[in-house]
PDB file of N, CA, C and O in Angstrom:
ATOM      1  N   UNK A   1       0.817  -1.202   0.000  1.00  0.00           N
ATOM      2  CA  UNK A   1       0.000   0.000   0.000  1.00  0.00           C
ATOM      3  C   UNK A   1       0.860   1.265   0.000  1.00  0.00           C
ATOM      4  O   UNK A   1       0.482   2.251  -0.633  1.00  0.00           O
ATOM      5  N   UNK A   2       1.924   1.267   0.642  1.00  0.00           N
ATOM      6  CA  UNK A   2       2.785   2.228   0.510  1.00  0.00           C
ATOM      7  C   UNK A   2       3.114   3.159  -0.910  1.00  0.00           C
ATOM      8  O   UNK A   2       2.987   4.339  -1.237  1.00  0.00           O
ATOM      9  N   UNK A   3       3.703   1.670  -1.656  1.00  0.00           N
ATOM     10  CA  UNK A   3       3.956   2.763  -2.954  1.00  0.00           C
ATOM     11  C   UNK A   3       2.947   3.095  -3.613  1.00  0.00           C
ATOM     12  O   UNK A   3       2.973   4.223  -4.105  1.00  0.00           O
ATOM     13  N   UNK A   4       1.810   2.288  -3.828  1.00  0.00           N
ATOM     14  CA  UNK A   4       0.025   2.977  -3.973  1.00  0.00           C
ATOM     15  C   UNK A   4      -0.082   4.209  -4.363  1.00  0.00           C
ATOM     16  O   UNK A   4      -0.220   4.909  -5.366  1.00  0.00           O
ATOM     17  N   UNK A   5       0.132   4.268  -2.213  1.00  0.00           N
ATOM     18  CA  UNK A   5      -0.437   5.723  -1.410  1.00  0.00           C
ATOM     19  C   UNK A   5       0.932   6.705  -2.210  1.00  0.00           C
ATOM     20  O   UNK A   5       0.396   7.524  -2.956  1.00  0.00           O
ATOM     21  N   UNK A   6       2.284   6.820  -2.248  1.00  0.00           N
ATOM     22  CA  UNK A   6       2.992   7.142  -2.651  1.00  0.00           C
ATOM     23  C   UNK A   6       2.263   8.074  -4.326  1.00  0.00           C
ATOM     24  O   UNK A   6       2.044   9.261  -4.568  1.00  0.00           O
ATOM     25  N   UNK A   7       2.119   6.968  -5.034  1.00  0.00           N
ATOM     26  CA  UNK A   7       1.873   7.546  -6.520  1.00  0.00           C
ATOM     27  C   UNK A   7       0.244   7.771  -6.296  1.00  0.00           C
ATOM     28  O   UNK A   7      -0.417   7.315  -7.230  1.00  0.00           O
ATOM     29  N   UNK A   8      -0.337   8.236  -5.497  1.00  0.00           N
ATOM     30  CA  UNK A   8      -1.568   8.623  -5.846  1.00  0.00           C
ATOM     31  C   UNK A   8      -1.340  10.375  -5.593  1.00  0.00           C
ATOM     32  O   UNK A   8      -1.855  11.276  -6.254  1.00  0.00           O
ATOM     33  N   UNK A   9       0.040  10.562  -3.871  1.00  0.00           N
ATOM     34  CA  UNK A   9       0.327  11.748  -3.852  1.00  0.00           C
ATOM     35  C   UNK A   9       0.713  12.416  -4.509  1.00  0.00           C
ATOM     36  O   UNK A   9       0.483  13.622  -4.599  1.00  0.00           O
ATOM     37  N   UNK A  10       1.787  11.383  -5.467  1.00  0.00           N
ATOM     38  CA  UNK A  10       2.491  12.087  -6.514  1.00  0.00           C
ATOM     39  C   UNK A  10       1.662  12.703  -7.627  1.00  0.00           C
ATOM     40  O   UNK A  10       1.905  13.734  -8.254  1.00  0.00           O
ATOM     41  N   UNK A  11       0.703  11.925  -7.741  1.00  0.00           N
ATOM     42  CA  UNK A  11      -0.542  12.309  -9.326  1.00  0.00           C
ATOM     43  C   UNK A  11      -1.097  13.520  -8.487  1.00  0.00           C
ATOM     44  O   UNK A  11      -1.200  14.373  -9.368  1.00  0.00           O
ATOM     45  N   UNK A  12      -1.531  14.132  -7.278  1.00  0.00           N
ATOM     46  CA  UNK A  12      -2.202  15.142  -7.037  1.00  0.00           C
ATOM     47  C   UNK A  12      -1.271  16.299  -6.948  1.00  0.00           C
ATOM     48  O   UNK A  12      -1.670  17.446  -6.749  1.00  0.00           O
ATOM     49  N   UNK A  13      -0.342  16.057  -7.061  1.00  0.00           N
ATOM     50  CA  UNK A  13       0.723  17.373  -6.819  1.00  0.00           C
ATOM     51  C   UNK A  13       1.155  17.108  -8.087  1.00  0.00           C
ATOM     52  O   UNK A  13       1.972  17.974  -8.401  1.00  0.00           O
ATOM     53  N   UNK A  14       0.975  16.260  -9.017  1.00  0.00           N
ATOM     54  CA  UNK A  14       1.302  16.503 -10.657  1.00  0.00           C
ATOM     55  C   UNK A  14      -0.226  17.734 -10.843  1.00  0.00           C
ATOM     56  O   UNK A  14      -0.077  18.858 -11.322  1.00  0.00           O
ATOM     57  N   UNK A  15      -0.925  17.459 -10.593  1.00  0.00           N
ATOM     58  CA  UNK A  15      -2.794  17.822 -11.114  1.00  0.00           C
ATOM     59  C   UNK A  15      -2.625  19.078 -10.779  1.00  0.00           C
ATOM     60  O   UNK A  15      -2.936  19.885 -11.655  1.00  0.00           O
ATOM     61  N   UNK A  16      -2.053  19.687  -9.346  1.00  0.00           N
ATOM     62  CA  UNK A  16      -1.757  21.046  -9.228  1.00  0.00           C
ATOM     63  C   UNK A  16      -0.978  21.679  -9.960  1.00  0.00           C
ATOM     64  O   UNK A  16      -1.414  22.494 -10.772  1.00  0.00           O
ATOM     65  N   UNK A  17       0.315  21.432  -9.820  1.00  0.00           N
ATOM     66  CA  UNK A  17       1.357  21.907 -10.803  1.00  0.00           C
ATOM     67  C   UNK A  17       0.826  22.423 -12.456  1.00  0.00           C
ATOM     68  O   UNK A  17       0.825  23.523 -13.010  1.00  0.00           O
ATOM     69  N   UNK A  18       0.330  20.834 -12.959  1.00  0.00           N
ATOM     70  CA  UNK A  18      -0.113  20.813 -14.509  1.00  0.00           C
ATOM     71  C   UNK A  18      -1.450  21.490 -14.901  1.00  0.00           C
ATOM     72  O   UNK A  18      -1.877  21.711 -16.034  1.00  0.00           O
ATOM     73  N   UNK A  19      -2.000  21.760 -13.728  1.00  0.00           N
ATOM     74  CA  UNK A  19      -3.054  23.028 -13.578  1.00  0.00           C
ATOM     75  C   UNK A  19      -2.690  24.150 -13.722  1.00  0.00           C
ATOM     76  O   UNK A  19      -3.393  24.751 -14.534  1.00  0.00           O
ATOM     77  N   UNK A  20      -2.004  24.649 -13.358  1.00  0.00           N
ATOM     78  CA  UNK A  20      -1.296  26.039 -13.665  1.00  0.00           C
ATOM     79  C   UNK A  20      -0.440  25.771 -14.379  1.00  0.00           C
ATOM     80  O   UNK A  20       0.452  26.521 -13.983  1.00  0.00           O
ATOM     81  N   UNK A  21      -0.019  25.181 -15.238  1.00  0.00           N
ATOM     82  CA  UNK A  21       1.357  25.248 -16.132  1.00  0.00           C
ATOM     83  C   UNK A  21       0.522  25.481 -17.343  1.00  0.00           C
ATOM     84  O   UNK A  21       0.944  26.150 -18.285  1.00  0.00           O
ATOM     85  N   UNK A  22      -0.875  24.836 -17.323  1.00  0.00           N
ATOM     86  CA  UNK A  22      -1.282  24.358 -18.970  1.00  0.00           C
ATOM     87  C   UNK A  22      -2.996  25.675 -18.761  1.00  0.00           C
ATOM     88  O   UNK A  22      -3.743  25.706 -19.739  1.00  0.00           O
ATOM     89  N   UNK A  23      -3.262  26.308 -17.887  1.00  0.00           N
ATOM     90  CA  UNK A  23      -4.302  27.096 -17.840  1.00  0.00           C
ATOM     91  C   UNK A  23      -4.426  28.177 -19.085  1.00  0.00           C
ATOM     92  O   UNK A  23      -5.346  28.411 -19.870  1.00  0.00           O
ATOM     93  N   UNK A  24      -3.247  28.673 -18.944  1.00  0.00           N
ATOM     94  CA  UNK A  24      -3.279  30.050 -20.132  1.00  0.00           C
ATOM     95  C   UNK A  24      -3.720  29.454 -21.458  1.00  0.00           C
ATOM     96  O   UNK A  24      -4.135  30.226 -22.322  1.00  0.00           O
ATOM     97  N   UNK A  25      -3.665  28.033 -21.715  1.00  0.00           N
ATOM     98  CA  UNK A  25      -3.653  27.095 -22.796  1.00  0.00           C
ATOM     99  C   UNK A  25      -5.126  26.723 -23.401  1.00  0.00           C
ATOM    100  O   UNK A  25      -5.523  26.349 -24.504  1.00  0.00           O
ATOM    101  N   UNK A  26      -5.729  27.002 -22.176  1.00  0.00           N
ATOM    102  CA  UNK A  26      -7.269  26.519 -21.971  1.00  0.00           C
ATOM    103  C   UNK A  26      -7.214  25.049 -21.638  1.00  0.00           C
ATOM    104  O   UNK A  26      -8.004  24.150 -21.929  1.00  0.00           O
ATOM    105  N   UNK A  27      -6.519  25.034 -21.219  1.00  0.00           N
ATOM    106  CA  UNK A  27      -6.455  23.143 -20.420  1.00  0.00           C
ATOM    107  C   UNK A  27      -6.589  23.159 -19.345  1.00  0.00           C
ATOM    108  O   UNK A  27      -5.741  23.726 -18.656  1.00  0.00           O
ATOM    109  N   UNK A  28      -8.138  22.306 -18.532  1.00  0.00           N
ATOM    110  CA  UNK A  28      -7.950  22.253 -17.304  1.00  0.00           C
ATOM    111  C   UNK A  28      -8.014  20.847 -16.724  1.00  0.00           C
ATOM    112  O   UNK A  28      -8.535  19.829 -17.177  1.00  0.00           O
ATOM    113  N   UNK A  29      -7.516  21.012 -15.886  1.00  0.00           N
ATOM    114  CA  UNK A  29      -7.214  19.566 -15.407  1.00  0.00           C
ATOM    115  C   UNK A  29      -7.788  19.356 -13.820  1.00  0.00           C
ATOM    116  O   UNK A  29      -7.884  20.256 -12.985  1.00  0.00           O
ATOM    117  N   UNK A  30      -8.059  18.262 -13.675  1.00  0.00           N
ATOM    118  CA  UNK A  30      -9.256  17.746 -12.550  1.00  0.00           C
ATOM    119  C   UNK A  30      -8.800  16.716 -11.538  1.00  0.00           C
ATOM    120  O   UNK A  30      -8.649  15.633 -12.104  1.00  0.00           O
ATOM    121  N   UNK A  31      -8.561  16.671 -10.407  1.00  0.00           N
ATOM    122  CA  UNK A  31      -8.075  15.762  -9.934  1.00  0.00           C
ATOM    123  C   UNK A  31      -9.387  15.229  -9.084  1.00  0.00           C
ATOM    124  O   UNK A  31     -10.029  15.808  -8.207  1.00  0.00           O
ATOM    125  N   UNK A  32      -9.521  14.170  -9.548  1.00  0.00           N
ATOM    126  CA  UNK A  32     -10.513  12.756  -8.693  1.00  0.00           C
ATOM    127  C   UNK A  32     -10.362  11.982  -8.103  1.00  0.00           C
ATOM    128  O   UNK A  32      -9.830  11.044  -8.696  1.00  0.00           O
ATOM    129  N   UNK A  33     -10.652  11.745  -6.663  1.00  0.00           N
ATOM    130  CA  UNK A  33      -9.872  10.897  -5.783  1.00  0.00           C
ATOM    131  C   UNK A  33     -11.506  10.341  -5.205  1.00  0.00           C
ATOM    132  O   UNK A  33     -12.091  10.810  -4.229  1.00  0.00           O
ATOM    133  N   UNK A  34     -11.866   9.555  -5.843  1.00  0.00           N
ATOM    134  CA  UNK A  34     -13.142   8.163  -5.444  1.00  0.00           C
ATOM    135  C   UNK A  34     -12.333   7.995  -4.356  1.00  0.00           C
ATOM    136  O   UNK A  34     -11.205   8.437  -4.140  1.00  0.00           O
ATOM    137  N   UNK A  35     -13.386   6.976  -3.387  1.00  0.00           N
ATOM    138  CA  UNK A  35     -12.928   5.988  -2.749  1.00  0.00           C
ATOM    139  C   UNK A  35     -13.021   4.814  -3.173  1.00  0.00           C
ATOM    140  O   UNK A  35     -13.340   4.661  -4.352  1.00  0.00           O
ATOM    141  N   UNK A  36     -12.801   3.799  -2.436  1.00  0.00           N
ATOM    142  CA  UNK A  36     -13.038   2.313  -2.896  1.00  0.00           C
ATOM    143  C   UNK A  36     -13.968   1.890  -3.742  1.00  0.00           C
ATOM    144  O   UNK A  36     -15.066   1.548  -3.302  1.00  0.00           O
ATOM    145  N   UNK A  37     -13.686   1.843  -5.085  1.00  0.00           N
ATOM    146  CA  UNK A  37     -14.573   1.823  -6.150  1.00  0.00           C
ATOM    147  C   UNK A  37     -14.512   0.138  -6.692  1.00  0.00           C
ATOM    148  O   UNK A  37     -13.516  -0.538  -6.951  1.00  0.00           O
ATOM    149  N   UNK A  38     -15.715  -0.170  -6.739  1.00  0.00           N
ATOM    150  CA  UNK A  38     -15.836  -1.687  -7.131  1.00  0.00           C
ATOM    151  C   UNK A  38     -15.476  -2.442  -8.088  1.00  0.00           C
ATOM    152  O   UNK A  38     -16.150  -2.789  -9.058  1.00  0.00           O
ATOM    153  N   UNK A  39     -13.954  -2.819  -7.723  1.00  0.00           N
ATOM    154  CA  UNK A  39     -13.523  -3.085  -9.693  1.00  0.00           C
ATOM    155  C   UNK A  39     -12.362  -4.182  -8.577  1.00  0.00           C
ATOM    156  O   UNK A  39     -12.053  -4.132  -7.386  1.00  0.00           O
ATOM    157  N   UNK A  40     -12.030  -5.024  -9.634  1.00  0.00           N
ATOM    158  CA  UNK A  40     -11.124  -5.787  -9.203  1.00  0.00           C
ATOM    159  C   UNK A  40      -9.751  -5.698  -8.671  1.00  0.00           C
ATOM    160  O   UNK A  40      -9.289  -6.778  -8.303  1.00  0.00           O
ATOM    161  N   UNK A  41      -9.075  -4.779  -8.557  1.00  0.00           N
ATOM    162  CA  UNK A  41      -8.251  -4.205  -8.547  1.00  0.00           C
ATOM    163  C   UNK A  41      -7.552  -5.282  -7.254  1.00  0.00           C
ATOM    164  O   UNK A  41      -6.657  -6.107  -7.433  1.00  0.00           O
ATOM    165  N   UNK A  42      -8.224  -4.996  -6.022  1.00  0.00           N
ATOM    166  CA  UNK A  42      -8.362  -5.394  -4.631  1.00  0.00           C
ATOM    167  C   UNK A  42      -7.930  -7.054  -4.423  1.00  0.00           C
ATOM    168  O   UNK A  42      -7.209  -7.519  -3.540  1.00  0.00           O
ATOM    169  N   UNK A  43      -8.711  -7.873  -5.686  1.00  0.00           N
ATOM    170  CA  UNK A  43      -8.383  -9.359  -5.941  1.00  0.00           C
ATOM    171  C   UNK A  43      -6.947  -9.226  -6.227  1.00  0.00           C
ATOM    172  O   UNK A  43      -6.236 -10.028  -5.621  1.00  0.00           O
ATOM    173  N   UNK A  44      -6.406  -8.463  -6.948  1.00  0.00           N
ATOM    174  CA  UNK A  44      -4.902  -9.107  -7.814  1.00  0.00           C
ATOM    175  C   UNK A  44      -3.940  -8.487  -6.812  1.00  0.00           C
ATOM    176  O   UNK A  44      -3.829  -7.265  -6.899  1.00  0.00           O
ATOM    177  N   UNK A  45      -3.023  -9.278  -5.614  1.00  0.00           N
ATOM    178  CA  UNK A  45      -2.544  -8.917  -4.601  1.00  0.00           C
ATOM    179  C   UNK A  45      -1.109  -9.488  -5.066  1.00  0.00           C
ATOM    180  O   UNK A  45      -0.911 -10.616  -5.517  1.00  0.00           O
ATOM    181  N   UNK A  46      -0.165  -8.495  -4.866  1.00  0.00           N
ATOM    182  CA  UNK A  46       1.580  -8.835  -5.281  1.00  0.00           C
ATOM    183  C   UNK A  46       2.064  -9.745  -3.977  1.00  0.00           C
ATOM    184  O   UNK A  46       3.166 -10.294  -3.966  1.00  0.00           O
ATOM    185  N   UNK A  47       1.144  -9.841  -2.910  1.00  0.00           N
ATOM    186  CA  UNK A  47       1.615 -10.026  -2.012  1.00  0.00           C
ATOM    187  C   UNK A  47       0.862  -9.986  -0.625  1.00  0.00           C
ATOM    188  O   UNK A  47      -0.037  -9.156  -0.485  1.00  0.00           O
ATOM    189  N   UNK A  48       1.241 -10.995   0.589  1.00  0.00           N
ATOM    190  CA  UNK A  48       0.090 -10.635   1.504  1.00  0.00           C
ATOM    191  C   UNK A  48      -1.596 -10.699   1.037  1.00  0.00           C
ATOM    192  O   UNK A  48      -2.076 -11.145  -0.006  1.00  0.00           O
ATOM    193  N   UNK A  49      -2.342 -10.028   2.323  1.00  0.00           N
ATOM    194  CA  UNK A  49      -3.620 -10.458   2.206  1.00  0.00           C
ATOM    195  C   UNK A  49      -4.166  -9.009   1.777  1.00  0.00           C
ATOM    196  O   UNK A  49      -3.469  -8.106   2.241  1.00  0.00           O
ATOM    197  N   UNK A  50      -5.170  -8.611   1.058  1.00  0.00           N
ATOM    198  CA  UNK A  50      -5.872  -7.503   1.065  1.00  0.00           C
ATOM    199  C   UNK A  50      -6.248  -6.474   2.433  1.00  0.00           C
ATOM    200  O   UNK A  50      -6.581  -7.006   3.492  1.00  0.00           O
ATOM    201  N   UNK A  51      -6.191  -5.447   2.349  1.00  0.00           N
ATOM    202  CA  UNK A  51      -6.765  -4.820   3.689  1.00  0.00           C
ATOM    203  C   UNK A  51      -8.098  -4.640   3.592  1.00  0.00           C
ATOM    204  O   UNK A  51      -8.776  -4.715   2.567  1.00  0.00           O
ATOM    205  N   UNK A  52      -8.549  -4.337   4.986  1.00  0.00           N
ATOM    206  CA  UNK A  52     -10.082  -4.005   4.790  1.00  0.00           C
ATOM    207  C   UNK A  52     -10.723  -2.669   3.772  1.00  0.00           C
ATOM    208  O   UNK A  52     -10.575  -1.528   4.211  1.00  0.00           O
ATOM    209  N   UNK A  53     -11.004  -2.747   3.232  1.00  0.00           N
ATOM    210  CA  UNK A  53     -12.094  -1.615   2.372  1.00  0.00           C
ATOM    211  C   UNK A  53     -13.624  -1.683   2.822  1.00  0.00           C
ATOM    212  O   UNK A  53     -14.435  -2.574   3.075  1.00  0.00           O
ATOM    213  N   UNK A  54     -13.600   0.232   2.782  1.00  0.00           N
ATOM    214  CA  UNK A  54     -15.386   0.157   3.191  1.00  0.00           C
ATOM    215  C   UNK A  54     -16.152  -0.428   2.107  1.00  0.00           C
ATOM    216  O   UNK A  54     -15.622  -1.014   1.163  1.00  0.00           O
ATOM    217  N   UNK A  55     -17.589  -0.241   2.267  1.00  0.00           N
ATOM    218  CA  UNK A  55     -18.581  -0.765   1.085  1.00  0.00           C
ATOM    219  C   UNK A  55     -17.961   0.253  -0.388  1.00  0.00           C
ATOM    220  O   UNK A  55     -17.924   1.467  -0.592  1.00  0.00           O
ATOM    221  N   UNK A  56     -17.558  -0.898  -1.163  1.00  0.00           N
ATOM    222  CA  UNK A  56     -17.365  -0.050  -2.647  1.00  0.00           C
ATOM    223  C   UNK A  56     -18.178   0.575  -3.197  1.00  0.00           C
ATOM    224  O   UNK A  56     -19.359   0.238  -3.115  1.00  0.00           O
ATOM    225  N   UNK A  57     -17.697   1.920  -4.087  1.00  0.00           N
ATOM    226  CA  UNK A  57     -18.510   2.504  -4.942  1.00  0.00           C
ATOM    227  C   UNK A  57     -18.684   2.057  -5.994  1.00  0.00           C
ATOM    228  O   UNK A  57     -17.827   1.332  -6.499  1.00  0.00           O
ATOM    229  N   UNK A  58     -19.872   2.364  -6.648  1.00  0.00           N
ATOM    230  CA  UNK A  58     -20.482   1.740  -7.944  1.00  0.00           C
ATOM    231  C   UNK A  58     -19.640   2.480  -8.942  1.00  0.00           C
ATOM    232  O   UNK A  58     -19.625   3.697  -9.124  1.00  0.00           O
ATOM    233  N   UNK A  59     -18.822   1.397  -9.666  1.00  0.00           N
ATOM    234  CA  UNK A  59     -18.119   2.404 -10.885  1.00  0.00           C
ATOM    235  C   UNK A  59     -18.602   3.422 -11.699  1.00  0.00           C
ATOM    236  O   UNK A  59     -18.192   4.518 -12.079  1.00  0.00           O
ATOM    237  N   UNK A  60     -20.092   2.392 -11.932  1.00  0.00           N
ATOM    238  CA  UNK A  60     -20.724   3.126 -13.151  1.00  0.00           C
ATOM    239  C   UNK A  60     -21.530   5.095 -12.502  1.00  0.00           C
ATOM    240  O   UNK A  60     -21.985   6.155 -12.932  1.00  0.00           O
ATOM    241  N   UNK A  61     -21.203   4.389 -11.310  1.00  0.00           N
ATOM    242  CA  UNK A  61     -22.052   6.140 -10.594  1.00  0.00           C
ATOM    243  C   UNK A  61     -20.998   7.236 -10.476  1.00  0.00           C
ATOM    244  O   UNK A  61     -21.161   8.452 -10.378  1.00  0.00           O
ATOM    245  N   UNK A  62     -19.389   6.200 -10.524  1.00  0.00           N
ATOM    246  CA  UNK A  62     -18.344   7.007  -9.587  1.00  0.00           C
ATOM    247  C   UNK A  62     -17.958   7.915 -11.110  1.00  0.00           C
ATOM    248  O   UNK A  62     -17.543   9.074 -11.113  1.00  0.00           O
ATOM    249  N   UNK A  63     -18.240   6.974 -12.495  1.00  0.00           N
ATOM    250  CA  UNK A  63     -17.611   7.582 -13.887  1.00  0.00           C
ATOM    251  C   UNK A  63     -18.586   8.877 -14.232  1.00  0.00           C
ATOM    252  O   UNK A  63     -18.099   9.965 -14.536  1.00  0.00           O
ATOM    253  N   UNK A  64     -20.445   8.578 -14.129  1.00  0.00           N
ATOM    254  CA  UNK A  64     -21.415   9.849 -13.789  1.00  0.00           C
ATOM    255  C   UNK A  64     -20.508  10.715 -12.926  1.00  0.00           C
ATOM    256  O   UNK A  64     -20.095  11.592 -13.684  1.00  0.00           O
ATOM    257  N   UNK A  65     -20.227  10.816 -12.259  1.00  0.00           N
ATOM    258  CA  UNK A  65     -19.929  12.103 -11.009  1.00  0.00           C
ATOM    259  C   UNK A  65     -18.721  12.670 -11.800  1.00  0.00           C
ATOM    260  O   UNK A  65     -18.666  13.876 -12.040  1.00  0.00           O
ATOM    261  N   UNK A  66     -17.763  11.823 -12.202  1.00  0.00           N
ATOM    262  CA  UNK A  66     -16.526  12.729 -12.831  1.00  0.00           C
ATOM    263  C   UNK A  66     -16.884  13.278 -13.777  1.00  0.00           C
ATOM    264  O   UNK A  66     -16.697  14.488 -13.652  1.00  0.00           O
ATOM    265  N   UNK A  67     -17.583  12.856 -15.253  1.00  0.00           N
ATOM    266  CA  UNK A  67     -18.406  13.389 -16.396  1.00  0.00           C
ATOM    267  C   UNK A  67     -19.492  14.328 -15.948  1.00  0.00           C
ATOM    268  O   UNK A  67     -19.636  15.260 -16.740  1.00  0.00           O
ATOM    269  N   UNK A  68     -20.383  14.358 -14.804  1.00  0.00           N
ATOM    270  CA  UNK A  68     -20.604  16.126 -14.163  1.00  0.00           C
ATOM    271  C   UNK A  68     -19.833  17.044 -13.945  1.00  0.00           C
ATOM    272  O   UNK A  68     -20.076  18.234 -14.141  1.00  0.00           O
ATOM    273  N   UNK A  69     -18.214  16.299 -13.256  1.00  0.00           N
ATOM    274  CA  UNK A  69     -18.012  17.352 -12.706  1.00  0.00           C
ATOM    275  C   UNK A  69     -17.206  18.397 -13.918  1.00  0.00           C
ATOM    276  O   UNK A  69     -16.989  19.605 -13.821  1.00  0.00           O
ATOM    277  N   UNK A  70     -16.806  17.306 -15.255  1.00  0.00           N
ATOM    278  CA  UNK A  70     -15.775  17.772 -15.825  1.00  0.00           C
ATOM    279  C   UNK A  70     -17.140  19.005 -17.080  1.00  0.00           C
ATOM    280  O   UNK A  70     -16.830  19.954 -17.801  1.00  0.00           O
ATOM    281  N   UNK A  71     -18.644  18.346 -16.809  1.00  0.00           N
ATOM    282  CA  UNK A  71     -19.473  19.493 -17.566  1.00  0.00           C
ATOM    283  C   UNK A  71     -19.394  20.638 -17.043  1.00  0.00           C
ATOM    284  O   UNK A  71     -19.301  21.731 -17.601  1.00  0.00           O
ATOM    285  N   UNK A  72     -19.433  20.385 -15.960  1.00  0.00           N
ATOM    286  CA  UNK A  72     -19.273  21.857 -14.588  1.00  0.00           C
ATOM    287  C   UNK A  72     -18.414  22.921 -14.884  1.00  0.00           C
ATOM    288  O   UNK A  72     -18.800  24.090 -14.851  1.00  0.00           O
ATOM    289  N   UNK A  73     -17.266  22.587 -15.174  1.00  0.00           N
ATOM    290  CA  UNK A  73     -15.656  22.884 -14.533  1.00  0.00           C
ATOM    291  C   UNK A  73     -15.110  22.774 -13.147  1.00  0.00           C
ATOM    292  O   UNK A  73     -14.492  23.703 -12.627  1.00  0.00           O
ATOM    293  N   UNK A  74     -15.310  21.782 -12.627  1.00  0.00           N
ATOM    294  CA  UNK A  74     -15.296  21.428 -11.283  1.00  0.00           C
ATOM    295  C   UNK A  74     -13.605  21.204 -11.558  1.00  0.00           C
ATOM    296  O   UNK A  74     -13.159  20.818 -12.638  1.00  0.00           O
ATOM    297  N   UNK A  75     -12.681  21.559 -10.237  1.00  0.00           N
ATOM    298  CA  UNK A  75     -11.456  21.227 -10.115  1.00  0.00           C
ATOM    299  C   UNK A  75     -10.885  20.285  -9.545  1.00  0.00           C
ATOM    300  O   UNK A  75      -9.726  20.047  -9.884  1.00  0.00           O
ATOM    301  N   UNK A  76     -11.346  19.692  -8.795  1.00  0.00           N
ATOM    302  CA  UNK A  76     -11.076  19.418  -7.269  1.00  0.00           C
ATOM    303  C   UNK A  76     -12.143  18.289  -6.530  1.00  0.00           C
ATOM    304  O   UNK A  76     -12.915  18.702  -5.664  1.00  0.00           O
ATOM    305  N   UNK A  77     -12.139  16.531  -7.010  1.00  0.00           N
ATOM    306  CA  UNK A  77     -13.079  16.006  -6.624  1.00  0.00           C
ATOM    307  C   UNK A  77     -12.622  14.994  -5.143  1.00  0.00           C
ATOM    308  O   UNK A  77     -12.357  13.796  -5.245  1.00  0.00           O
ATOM    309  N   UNK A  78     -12.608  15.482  -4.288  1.00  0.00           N
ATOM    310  CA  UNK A  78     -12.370  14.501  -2.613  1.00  0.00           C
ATOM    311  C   UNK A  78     -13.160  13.314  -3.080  1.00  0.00           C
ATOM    312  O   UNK A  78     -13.930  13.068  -4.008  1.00  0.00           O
ATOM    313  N   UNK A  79     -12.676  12.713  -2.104  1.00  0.00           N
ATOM    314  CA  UNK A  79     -13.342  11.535  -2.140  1.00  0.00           C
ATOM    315  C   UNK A  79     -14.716  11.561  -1.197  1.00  0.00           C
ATOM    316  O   UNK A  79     -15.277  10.516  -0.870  1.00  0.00           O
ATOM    317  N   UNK A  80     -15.202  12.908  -0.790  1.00  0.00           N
ATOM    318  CA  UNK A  80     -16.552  13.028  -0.278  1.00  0.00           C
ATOM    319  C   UNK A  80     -17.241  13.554  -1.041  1.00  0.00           C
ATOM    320  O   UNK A  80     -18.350  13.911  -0.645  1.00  0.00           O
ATOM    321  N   UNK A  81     -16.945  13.741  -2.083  1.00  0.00           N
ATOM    322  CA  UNK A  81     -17.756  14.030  -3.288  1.00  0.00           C
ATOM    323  C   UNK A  81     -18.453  13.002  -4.283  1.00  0.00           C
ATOM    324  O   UNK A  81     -19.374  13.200  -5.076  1.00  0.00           O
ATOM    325  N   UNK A  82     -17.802  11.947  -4.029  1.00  0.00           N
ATOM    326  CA  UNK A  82     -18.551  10.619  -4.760  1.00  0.00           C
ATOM    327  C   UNK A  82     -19.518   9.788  -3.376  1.00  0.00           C
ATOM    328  O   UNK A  82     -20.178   8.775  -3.606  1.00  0.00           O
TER     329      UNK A  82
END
């Protein structure tokens, strides 16, 4: 889980950065951070046992919420937003 958690920090401090680098451009960029979204991911383990996860989100609701938010111009999706 470490290096995971590692490259998920790294992609949100890419999303800031590449937010302001590419704006003047008309490019905006969105960072989405679901929670535990119901996809297999969780089965295919390098190692050890899985950790606990809350009740998963429905993919198909979690892909609706990003395709609102990106009609919106929404910037910025927490994971209390799905």
């Amino acid at each position: 889980m470490a290096a995971y958690s590692a490259s998920k920090a790294g992609l949100a401090a890419f999303a800031v950065a590449a937010a302001r680098e590419y704006r003047r451009d008309g490019i905006r960029i969105m960072d989405a951070r679901p929670g535990h979204t119901g996809t297999s991911l969780s089965e295919h383990l390098i190692a050890g046992s899985a950790p606990s996860f809350p009740e998963p989100l429905d993919p198909d609701r979690v892909a609706e919420r990003i395709v609102t938010a990106i009609v919106d111009g929404e910037k910025d999706l927490p994971s209390t937003a799905f």
